[in-house]
N, C-alpha and C positions, 0 to 999 in steps of 0.2 A: 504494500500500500504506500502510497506519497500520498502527503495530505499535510497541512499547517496546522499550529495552534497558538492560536492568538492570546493570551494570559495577561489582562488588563484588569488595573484598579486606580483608584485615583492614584496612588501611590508612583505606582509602576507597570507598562506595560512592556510585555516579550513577549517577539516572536520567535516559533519555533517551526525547522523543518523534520518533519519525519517522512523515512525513506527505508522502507521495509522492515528491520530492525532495530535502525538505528534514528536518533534523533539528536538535533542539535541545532544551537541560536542560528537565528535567520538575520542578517542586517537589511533594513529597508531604508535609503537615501528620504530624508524628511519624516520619518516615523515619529511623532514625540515618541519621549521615553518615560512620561509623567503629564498629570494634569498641571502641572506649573513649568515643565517644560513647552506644555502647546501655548503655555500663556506668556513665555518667555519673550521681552522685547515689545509686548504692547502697549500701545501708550494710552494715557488717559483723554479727555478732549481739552483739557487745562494743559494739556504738554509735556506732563510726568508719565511717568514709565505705572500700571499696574502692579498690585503689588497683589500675589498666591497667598492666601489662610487656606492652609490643609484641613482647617477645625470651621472651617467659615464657607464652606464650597454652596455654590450657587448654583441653580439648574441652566442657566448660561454658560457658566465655567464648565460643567459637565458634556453639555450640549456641543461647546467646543472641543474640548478634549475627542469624545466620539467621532466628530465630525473629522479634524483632523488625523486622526487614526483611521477612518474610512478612505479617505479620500488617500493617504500614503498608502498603500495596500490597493488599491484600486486596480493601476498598473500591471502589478504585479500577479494577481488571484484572477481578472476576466479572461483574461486572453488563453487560462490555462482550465483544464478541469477537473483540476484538485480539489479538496472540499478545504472548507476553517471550521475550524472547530474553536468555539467559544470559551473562555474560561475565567467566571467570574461570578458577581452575583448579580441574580437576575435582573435589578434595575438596569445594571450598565450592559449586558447583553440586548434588552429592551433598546435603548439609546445608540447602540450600536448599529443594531440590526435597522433601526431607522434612516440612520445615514449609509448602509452597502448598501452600492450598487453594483456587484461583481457578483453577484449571483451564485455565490459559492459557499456561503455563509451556511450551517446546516443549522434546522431547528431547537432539536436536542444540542445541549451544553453540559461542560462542566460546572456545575453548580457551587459558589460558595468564592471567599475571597483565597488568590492563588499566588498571593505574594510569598508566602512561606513553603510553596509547594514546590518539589525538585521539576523536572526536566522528565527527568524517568518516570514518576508518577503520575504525570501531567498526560504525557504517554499512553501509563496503562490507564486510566480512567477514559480515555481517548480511543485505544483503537477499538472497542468494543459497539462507539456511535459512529463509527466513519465504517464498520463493517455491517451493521444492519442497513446503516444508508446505501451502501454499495451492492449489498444484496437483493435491494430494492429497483436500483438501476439496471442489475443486470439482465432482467427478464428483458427489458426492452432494450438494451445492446445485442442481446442474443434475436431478437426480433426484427431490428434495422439488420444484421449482414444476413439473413435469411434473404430477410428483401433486397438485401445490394447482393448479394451472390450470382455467381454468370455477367455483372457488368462492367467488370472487371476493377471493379472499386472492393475485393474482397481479393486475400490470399489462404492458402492453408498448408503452402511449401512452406518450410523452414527457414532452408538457406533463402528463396528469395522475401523474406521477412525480414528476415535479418540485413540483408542487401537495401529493403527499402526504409526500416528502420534507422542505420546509416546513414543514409540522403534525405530521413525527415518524412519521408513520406506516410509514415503510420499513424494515422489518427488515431486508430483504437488499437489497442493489442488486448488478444485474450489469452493467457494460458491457465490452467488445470492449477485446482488444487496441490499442494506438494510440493510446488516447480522447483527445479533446481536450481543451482548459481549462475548455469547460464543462463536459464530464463529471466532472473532475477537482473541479470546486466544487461539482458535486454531491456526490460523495461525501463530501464534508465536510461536507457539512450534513449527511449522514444520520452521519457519524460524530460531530456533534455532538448527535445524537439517540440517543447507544449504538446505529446501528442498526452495519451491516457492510456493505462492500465489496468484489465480488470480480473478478478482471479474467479474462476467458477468451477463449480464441480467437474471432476471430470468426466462423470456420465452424460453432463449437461454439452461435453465440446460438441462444438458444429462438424458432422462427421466423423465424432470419433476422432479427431487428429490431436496430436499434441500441441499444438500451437496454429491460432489464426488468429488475422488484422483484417481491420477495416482498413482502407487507404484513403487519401485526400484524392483529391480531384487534382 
């Protein structure tokens, strides 16, 4: 699985990439890195600078903060079709979710404040909502290459998956449950390609085969 998680509080927010087993910070160019970080450098209409109460927060100052951490993430989360996965307490998931527009954002969250929480447990509370969500999507990726099957927007060769994988051309990949480390390096290159990844039973593969893609146009 590849998928983010976003771990935001007034305090502090990190992001984090996870990539199959592994997980680790994400940097994003303009993220704040705090609700007095988004508010860093604004000035008042008198001509003074703003001044952050951590104890004194506004539904403005929040409003901001969110906004500005949607819109840095924007960029980044549309163009790809990874999921985020939230992490926080439900007000700011609320306020968050108001400001994405990257369409990536899943409904289920991690619940509760995530400032004292590690990396790795942020993780395990994580891949269990980004695998029902994926489990939901797959009926209908396995339904789209039924329908693109024979139009040449579908493979279920290896090697030439691998070959269009390479050049980008993999919108979807599917492999089986189990996959191994080669599978697993595939998928990374097609997720280095914004393509997508999804893993399905393997009774469920489209003919039986060990590995098929969808392709781009």
């Amino acid at each position: 699985m590849h998928y983010f998680i976003l771990a935001a509080s007034k305090n502090k927010a990190r992001l984090f990439e996870v990539t199959g087993d592994r997980i680790a910070p994400f940097g994003v160019d303009g993220m704040p890195a705090s609700m007095a970080d988004a508010w860093k450098g604004m000035e008042r209409e008198d001509g003074g600078h703003m001044q952050f109460n951590a104890n004194d927060v506004t539904e403005q100052e929040e409003d901001k903060f969110m906004h500005d951490l949607a819109k840095s993430l924007h960029d980044l989360l549309h163009p790809q079709h990874d999921s985020l996965v939230f992490a926080g307490v439900a007000e700011a998931h609320g306020m968050f979710k108001k400001f994405d527009q990257s369409g990536r954002l899943l409904d289920e969250f991690i619940q509760g404040n995530p400032d004292q929480t590690t990396m790795e447990d942020l993780k395990a509370k994580a891949d269990p909502i980004v695998r029902a969500d994926m489990l939901k999507k797959n009926e209908a990726i396995l339904e789209q290459f039924g329908t693109l099957h024979g139009t040449g927007r579908t493979s279920l060769d290896p090697s030439d998956i691998e070959a269009q994988a390479a050049a980008g051309k993999v919108e979807t990949l599917i492999i089986p449950e189990g996959s191994s480390e080669k599978h697993q390096a595939l998928a990374r290159e097609v997720w280095k390609h914004r393509g997508s990844a999804v893993i399905v039973e393997s009774t469920h593969m489209p003919e039986g085969a060990p590995l098929a893609a969808i392709l781009r146009l």
